[in-house]
mmCIF file as Biopython writes it, N, C-alpha, C and O atoms, coordinates in Angstrom:
data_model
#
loop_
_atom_site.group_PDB
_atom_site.id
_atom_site.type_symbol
_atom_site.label_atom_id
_atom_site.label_alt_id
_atom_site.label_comp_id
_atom_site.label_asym_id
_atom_site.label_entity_id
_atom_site.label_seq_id
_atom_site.pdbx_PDB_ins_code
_atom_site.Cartn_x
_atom_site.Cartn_y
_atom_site.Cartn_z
_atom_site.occupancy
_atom_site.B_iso_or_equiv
_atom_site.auth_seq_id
_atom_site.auth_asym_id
_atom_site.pdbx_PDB_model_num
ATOM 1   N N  . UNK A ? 1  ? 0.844   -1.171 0.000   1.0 0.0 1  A 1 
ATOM 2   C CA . UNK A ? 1  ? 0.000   0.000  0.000   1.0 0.0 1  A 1 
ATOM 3   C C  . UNK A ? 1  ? 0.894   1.240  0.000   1.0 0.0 1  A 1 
ATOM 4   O O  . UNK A ? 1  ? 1.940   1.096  0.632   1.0 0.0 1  A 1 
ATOM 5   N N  . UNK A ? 2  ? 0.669   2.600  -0.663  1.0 0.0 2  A 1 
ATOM 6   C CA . UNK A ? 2  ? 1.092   3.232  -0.967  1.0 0.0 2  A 1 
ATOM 7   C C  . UNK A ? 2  ? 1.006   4.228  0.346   1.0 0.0 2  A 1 
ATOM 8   O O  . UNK A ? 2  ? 0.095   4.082  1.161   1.0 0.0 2  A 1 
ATOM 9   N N  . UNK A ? 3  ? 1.815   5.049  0.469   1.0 0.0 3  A 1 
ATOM 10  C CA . UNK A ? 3  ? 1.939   6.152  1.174   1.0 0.0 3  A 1 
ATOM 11  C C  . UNK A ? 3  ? 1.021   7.139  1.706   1.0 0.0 3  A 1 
ATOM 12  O O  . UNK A ? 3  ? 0.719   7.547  2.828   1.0 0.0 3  A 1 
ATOM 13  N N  . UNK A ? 4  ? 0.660   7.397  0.430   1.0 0.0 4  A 1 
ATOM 14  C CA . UNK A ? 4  ? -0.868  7.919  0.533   1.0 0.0 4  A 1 
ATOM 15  C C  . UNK A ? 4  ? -2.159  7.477  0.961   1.0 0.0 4  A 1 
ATOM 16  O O  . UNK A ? 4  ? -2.835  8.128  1.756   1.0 0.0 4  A 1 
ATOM 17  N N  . UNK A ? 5  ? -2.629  6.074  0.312   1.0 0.0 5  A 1 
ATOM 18  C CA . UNK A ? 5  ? -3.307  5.425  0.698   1.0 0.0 5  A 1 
ATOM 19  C C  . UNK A ? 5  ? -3.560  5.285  2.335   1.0 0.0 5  A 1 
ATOM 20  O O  . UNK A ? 5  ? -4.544  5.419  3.063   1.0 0.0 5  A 1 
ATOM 21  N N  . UNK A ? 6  ? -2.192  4.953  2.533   1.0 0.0 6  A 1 
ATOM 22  C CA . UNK A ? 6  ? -1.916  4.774  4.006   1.0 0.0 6  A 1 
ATOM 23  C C  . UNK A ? 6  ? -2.623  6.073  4.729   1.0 0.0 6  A 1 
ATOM 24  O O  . UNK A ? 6  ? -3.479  6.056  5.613   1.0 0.0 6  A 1 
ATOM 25  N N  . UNK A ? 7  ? -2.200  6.850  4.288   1.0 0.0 7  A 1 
ATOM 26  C CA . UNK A ? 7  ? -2.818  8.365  5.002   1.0 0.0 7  A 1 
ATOM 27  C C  . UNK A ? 7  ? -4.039  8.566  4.781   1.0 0.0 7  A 1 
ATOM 28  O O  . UNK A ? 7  ? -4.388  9.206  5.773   1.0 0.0 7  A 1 
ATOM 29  N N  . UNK A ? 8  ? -5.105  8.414  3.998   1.0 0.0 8  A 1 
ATOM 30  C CA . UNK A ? 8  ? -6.374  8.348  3.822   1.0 0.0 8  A 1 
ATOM 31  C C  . UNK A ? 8  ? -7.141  7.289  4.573   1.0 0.0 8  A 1 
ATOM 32  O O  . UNK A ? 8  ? -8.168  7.566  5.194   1.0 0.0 8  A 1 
ATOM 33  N N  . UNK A ? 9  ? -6.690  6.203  4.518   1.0 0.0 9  A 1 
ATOM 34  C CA . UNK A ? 9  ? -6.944  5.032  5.406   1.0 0.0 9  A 1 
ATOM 35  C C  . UNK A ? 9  ? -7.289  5.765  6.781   1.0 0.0 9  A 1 
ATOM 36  O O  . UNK A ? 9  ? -8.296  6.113  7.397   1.0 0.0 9  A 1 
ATOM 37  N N  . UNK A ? 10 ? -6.123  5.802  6.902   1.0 0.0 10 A 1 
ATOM 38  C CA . UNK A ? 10 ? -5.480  6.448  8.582   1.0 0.0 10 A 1 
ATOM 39  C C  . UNK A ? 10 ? -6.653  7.443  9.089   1.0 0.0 10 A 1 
ATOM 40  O O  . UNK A ? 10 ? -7.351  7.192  10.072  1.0 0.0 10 A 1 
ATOM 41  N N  . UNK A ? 11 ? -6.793  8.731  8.203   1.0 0.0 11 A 1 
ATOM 42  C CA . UNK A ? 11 ? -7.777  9.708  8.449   1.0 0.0 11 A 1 
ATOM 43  C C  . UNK A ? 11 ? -9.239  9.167  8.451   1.0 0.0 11 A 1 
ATOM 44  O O  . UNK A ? 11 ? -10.185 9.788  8.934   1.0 0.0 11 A 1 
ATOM 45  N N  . UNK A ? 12 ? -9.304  8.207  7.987   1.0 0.0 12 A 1 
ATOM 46  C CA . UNK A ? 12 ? -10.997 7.640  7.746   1.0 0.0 12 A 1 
ATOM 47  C C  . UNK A ? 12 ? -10.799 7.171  9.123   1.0 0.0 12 A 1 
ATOM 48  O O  . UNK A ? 12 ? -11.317 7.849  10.010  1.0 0.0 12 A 1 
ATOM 49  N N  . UNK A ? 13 ? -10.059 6.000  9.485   1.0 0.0 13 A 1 
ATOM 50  C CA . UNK A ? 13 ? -9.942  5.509  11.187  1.0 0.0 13 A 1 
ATOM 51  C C  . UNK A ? 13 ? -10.434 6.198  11.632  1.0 0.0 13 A 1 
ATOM 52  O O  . UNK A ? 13 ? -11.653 6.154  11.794  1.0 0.0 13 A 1 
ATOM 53  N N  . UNK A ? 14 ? -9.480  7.389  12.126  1.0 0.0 14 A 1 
ATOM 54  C CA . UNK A ? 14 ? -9.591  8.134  13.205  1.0 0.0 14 A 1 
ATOM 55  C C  . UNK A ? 14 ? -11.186 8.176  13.663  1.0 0.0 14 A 1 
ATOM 56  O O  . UNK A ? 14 ? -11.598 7.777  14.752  1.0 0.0 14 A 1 
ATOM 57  N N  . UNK A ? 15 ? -11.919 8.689  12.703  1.0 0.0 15 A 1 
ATOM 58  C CA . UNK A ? 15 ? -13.334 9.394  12.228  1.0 0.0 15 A 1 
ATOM 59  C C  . UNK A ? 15 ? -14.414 7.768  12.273  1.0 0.0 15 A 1 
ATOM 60  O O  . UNK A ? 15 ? -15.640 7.688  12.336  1.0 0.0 15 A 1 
ATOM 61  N N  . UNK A ? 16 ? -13.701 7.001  12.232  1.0 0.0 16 A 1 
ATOM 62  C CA . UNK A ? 16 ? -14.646 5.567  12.265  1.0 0.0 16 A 1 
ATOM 63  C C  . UNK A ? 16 ? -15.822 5.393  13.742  1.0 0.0 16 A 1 
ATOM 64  O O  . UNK A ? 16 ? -15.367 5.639  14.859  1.0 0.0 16 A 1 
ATOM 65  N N  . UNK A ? 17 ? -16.626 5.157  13.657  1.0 0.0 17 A 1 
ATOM 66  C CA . UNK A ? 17 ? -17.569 4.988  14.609  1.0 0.0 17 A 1 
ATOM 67  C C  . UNK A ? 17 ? -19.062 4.915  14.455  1.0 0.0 17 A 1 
ATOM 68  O O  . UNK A ? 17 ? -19.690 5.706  13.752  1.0 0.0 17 A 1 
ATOM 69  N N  . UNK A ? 18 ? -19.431 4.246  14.922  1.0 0.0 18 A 1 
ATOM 70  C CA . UNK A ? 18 ? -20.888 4.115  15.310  1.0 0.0 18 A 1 
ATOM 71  C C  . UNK A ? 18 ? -21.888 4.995  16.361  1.0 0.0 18 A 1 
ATOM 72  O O  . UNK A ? 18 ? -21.363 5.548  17.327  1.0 0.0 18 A 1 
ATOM 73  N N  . UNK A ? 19 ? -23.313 5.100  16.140  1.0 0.0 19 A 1 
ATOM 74  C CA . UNK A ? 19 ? -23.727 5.488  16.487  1.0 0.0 19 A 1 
ATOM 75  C C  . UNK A ? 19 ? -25.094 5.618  16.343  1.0 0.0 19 A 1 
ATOM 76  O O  . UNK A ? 19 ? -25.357 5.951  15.188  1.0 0.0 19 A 1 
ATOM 77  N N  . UNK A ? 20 ? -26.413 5.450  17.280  1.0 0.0 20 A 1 
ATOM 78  C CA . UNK A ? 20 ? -27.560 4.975  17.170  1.0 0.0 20 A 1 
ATOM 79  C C  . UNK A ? 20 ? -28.225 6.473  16.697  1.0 0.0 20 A 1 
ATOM 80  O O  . UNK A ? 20 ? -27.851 7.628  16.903  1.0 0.0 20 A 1 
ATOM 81  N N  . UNK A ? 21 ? -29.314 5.936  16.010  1.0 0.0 21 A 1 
ATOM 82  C CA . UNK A ? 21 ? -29.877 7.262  15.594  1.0 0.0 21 A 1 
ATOM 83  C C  . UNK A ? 21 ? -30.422 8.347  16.124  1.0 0.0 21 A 1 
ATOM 84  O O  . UNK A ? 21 ? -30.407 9.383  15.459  1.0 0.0 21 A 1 
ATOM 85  N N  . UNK A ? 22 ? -30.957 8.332  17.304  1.0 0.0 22 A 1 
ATOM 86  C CA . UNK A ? 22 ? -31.608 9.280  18.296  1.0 0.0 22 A 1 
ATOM 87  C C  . UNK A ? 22 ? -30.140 9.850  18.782  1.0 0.0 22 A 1 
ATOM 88  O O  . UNK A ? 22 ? -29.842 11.013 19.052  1.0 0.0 22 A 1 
ATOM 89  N N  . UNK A ? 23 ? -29.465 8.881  18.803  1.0 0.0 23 A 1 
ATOM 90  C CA . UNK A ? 23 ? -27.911 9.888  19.425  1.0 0.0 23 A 1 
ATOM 91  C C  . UNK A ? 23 ? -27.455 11.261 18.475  1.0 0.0 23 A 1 
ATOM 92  O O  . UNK A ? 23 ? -27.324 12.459 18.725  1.0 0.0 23 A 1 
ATOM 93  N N  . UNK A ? 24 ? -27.283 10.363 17.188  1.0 0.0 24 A 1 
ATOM 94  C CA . UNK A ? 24 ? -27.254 11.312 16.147  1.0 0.0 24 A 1 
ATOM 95  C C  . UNK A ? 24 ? -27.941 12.182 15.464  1.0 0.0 24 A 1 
ATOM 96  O O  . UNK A ? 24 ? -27.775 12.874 14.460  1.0 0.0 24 A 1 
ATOM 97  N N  . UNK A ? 25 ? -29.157 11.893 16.625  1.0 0.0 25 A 1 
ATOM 98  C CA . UNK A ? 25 ? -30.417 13.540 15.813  1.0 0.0 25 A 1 
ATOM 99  C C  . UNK A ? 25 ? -29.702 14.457 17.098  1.0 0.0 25 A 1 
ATOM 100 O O  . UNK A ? 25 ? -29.414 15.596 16.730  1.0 0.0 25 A 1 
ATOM 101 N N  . UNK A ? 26 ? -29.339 14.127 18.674  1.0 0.0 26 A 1 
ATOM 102 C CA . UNK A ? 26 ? -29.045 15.046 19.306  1.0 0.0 26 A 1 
ATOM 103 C C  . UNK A ? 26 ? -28.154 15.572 19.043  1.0 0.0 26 A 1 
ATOM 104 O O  . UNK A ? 26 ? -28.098 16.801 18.990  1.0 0.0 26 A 1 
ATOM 105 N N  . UNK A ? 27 ? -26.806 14.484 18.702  1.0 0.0 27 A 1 
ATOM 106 C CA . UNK A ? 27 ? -25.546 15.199 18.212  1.0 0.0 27 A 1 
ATOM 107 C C  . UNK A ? 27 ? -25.598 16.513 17.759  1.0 0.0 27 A 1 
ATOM 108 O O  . UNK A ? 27 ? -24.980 17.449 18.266  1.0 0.0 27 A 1 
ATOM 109 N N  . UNK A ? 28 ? -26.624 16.595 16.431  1.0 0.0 28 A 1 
ATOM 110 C CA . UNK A ? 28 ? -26.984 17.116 15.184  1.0 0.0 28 A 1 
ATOM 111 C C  . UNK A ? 28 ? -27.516 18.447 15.853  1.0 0.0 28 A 1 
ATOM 112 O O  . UNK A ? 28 ? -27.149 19.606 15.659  1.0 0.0 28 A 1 
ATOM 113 N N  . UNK A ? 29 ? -28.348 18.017 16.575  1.0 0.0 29 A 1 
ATOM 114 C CA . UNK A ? 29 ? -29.021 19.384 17.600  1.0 0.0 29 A 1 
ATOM 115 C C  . UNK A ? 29 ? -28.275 20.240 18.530  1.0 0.0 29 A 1 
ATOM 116 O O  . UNK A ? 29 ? -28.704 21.343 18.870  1.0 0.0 29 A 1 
ATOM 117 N N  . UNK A ? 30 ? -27.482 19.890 18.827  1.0 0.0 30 A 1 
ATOM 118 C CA . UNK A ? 30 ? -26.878 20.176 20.522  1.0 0.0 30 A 1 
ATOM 119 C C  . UNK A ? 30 ? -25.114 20.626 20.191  1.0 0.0 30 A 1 
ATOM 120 O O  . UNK A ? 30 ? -24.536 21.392 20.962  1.0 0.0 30 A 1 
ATOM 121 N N  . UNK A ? 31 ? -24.436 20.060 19.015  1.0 0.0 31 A 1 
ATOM 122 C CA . UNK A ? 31 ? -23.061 19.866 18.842  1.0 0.0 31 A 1 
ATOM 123 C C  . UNK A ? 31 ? -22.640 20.833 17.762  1.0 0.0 31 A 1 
ATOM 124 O O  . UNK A ? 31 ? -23.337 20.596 16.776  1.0 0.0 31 A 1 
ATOM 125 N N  . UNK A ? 32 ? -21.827 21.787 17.532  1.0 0.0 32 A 1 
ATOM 126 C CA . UNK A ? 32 ? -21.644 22.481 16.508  1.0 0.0 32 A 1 
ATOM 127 C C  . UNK A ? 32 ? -20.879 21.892 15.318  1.0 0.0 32 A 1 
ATOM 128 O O  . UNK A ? 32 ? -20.794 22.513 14.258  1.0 0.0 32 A 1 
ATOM 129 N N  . UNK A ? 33 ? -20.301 20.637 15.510  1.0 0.0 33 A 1 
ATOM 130 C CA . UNK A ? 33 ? -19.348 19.871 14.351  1.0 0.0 33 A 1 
ATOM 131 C C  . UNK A ? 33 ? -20.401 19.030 13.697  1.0 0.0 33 A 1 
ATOM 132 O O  . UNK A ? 33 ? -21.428 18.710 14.296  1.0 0.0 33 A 1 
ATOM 133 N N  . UNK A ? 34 ? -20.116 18.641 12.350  1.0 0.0 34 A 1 
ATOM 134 C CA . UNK A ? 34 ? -20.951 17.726 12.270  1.0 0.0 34 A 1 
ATOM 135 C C  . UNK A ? 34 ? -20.735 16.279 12.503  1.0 0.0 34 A 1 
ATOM 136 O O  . UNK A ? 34 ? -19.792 16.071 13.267  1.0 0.0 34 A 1 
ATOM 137 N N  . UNK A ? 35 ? -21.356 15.185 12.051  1.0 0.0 35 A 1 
ATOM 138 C CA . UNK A ? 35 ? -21.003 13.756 12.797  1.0 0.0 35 A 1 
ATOM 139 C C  . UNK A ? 35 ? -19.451 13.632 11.690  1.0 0.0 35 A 1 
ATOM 140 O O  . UNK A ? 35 ? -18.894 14.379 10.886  1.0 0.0 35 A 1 
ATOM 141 N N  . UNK A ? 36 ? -19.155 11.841 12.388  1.0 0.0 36 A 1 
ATOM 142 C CA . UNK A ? 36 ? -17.948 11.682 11.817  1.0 0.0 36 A 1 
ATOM 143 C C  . UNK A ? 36 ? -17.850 11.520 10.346  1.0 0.0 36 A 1 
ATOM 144 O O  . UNK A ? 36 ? -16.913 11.989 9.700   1.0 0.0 36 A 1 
ATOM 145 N N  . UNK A ? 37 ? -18.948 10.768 9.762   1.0 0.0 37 A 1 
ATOM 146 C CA . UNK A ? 37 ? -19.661 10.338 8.997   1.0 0.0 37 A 1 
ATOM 147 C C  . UNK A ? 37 ? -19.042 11.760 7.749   1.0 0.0 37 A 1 
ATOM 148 O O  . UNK A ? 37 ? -18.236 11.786 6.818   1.0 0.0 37 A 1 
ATOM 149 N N  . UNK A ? 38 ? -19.745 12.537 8.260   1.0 0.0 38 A 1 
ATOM 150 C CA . UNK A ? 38 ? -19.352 13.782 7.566   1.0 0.0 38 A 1 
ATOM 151 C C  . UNK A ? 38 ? -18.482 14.706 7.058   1.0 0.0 38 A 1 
ATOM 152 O O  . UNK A ? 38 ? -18.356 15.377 6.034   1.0 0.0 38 A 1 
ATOM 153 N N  . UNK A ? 39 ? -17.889 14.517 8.158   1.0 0.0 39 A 1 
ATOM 154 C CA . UNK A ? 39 ? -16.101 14.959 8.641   1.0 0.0 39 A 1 
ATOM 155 C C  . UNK A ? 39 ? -15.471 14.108 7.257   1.0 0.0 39 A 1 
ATOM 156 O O  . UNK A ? 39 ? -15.136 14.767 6.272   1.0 0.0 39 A 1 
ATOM 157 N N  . UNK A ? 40 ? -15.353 12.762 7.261   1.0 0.0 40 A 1 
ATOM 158 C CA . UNK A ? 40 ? -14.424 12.586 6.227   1.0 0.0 40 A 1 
ATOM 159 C C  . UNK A ? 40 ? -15.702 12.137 4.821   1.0 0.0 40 A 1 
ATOM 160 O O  . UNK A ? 40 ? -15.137 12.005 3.735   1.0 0.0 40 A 1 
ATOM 161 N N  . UNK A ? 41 ? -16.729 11.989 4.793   1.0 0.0 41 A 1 
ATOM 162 C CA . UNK A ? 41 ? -17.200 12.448 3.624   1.0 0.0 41 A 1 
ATOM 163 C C  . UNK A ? 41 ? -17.495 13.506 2.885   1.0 0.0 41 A 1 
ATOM 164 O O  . UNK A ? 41 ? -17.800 13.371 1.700   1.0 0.0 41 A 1 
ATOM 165 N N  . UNK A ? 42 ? -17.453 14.484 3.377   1.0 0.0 42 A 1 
ATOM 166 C CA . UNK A ? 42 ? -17.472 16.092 3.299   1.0 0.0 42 A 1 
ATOM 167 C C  . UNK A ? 42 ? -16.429 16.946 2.738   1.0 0.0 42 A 1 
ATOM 168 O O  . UNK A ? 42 ? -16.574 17.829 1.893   1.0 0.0 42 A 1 
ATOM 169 N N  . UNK A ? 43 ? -14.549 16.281 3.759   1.0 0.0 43 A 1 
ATOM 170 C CA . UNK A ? 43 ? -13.541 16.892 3.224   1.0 0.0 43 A 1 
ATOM 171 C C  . UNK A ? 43 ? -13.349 15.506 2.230   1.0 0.0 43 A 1 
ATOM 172 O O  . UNK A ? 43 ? -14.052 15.690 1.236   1.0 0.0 43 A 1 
ATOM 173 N N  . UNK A ? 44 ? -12.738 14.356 2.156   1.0 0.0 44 A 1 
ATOM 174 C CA . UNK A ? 44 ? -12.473 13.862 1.605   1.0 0.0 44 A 1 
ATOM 175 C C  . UNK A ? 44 ? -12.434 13.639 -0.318  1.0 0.0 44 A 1 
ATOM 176 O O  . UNK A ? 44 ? -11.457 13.577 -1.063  1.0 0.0 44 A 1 
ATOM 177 N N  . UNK A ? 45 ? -13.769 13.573 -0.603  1.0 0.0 45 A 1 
ATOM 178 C CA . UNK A ? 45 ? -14.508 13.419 -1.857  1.0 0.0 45 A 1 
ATOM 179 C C  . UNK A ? 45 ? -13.908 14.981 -2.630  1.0 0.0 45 A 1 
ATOM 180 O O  . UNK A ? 45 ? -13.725 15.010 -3.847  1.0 0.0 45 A 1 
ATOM 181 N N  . UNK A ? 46 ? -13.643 16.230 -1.739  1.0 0.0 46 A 1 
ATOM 182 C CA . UNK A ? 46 ? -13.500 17.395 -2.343  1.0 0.0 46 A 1 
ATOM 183 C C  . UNK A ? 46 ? -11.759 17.462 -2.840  1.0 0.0 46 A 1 
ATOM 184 O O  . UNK A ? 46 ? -11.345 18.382 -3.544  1.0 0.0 46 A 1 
ATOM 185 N N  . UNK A ? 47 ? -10.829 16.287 -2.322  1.0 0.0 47 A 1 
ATOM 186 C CA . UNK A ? 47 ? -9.439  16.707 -2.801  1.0 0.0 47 A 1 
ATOM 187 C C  . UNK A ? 47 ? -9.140  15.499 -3.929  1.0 0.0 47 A 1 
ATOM 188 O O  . UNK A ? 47 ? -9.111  14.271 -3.845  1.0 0.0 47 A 1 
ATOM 189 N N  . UNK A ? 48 ? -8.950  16.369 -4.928  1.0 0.0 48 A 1 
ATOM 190 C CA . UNK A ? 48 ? -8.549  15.579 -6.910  1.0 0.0 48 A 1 
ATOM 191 C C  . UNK A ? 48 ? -7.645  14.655 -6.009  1.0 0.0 48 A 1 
ATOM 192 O O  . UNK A ? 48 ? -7.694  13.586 -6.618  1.0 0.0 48 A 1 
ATOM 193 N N  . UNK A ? 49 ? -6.790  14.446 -4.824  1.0 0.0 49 A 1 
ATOM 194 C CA . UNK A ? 49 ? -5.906  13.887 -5.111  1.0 0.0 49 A 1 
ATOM 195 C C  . UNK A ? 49 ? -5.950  12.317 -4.112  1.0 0.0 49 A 1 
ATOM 196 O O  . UNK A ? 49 ? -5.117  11.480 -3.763  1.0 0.0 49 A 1 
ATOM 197 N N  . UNK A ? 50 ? -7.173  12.496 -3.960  1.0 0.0 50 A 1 
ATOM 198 C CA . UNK A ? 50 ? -7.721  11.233 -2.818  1.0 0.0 50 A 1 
ATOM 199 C C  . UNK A ? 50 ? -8.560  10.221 -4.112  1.0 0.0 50 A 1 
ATOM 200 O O  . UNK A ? 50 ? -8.464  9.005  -4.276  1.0 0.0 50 A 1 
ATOM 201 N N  . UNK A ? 51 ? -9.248  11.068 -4.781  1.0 0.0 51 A 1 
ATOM 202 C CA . UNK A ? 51 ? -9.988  10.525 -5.709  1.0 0.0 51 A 1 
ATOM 203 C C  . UNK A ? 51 ? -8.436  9.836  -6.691  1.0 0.0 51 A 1 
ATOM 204 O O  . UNK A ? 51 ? -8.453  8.651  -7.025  1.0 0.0 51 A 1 
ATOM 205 N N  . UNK A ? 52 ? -7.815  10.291 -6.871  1.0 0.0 52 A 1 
ATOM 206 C CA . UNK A ? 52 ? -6.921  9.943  -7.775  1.0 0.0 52 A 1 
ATOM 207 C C  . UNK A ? 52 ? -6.190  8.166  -6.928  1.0 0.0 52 A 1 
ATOM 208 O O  . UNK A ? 52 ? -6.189  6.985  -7.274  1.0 0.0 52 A 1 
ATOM 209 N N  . UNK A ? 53 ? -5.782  8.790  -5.981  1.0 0.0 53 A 1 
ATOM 210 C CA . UNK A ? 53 ? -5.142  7.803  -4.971  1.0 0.0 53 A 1 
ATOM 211 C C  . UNK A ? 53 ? -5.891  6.416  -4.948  1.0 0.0 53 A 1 
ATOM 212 O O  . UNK A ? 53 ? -5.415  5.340  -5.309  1.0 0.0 53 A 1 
ATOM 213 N N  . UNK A ? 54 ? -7.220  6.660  -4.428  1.0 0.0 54 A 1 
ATOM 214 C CA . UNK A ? 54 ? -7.921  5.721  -4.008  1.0 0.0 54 A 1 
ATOM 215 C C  . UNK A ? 54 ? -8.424  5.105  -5.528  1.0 0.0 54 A 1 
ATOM 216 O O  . UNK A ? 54 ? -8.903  3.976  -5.634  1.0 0.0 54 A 1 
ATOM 217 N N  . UNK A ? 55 ? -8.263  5.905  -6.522  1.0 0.0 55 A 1 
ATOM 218 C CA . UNK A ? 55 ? -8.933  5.639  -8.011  1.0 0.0 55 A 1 
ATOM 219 C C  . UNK A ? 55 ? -10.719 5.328  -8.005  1.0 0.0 55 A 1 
ATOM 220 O O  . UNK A ? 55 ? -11.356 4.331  -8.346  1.0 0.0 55 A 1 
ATOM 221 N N  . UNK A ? 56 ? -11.082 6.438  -7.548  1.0 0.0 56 A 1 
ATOM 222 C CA . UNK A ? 56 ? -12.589 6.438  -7.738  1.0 0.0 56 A 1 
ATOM 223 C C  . UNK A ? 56 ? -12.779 6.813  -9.118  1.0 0.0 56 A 1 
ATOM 224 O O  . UNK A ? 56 ? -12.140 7.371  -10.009 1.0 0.0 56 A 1 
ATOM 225 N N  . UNK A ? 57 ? -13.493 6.481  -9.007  1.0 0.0 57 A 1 
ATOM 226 C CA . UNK A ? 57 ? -14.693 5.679  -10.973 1.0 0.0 57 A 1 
ATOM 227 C C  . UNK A ? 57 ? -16.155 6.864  -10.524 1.0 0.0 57 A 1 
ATOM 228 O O  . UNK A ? 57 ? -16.449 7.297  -9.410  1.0 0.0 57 A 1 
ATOM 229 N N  . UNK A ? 58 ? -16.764 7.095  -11.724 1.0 0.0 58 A 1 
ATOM 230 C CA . UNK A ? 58 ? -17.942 7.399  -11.684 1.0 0.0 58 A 1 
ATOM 231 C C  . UNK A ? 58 ? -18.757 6.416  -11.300 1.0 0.0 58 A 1 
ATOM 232 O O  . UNK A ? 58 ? -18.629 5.258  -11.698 1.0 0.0 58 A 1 
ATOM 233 N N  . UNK A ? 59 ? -20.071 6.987  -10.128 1.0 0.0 59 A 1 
ATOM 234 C CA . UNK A ? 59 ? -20.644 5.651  -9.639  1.0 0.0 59 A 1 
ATOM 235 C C  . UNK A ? 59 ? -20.439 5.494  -8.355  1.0 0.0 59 A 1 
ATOM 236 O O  . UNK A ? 59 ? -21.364 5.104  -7.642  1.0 0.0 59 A 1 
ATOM 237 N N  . UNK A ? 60 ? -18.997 5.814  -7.758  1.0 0.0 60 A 1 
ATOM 238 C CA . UNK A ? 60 ? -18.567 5.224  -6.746  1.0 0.0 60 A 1 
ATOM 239 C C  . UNK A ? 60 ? -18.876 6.102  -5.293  1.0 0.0 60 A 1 
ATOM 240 O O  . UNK A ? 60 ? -18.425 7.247  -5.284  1.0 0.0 60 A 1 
ATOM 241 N N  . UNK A ? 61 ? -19.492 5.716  -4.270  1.0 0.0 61 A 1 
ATOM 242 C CA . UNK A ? 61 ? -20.046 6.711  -3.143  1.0 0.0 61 A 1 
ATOM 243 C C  . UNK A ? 61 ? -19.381 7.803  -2.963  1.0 0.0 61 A 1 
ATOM 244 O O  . UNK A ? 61 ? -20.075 8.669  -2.429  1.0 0.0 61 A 1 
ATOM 245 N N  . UNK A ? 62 ? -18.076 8.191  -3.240  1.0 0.0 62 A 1 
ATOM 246 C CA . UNK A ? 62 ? -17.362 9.024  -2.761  1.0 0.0 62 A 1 
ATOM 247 C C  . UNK A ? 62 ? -16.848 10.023 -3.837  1.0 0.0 62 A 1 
ATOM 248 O O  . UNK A ? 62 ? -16.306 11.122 -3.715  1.0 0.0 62 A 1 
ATOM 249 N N  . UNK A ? 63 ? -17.170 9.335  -4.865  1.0 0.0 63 A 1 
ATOM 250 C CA . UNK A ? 63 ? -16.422 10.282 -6.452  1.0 0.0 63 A 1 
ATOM 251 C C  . UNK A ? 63 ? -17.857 11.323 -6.441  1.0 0.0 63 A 1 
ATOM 252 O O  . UNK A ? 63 ? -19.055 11.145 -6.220  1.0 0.0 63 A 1 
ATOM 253 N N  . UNK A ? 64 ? -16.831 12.697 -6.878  1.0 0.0 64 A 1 
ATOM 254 C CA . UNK A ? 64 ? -17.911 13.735 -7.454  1.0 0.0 64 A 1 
ATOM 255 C C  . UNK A ? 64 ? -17.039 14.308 -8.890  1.0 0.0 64 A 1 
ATOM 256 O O  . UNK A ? 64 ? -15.866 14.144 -9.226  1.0 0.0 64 A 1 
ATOM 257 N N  . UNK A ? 65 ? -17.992 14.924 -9.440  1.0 0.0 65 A 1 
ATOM 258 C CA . UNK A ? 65 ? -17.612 15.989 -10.883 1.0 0.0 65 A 1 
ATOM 259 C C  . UNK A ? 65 ? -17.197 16.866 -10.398 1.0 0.0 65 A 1 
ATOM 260 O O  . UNK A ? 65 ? -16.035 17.173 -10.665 1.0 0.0 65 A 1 
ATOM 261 N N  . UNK A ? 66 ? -17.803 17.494 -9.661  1.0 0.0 66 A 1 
ATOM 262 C CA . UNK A ? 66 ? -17.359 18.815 -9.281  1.0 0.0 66 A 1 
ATOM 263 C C  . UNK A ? 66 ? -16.831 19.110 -7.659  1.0 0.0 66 A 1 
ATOM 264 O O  . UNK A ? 66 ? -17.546 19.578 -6.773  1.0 0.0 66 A 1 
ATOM 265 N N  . UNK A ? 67 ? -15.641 18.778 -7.543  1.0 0.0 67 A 1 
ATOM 266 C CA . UNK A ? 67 ? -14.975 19.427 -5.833  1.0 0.0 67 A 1 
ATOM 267 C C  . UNK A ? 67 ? -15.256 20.719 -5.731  1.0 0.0 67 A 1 
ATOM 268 O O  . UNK A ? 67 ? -15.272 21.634 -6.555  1.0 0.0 67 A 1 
ATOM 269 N N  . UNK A ? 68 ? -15.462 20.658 -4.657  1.0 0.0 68 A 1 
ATOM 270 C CA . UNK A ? 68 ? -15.715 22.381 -3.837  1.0 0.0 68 A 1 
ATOM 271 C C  . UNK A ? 68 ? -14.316 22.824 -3.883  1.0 0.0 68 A 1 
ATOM 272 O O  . UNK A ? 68 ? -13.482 22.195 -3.231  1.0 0.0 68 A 1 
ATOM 273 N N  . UNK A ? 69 ? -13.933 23.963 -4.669  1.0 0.0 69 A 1 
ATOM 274 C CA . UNK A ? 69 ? -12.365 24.505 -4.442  1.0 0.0 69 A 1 
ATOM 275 C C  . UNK A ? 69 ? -12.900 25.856 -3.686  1.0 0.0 69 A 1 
ATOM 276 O O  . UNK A ? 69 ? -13.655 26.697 -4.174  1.0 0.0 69 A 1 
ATOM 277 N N  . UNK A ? 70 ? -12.321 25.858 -2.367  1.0 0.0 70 A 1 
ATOM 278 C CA . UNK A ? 70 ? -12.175 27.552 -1.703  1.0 0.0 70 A 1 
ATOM 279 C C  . UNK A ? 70 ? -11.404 28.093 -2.171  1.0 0.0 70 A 1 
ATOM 280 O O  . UNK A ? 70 ? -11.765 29.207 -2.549  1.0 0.0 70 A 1 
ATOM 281 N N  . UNK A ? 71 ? -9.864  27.708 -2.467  1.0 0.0 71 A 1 
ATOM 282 C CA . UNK A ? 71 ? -8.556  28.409 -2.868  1.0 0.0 71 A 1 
ATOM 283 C C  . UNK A ? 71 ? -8.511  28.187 -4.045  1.0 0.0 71 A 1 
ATOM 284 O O  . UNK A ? 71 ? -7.571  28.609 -4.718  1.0 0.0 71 A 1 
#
């Protein structure tokens, strides 16, 4: 496994977890971050170079057309 890989892996870990749904409507209510769920589906999918790494395909849960670029 590649270097990178390794580091995307790694960052999804961290963020790995479960959680029942009434937890996660309060989370949602009460917490200013959003769930983990989000955290790395949110940043992830937006950098060309994760999509490249991981080689997402059209189709695939995490591939988009268009990344959000701020900079």
């Amino acid at each position: 496994m590649t270097q990178a890989k390794l580091f995307y892996y790694g960052f999804a870990h961290v963020w790995a977890g479960s959680a029942q749904p009434e937890c996660l409507r309060t989370r949602v209510q009460t917490e200013p971050h959003p769930p983990a769920k989000f955290r790395v589906h949110g940043t992830l999918r937006n950098f060309p170079s994760f999509a490249q790494t991981i080689a997402l395909q059209p189709g695939d849960n995490l591939y988009t057309d268009t990344p959000c670029r701020v900079w």
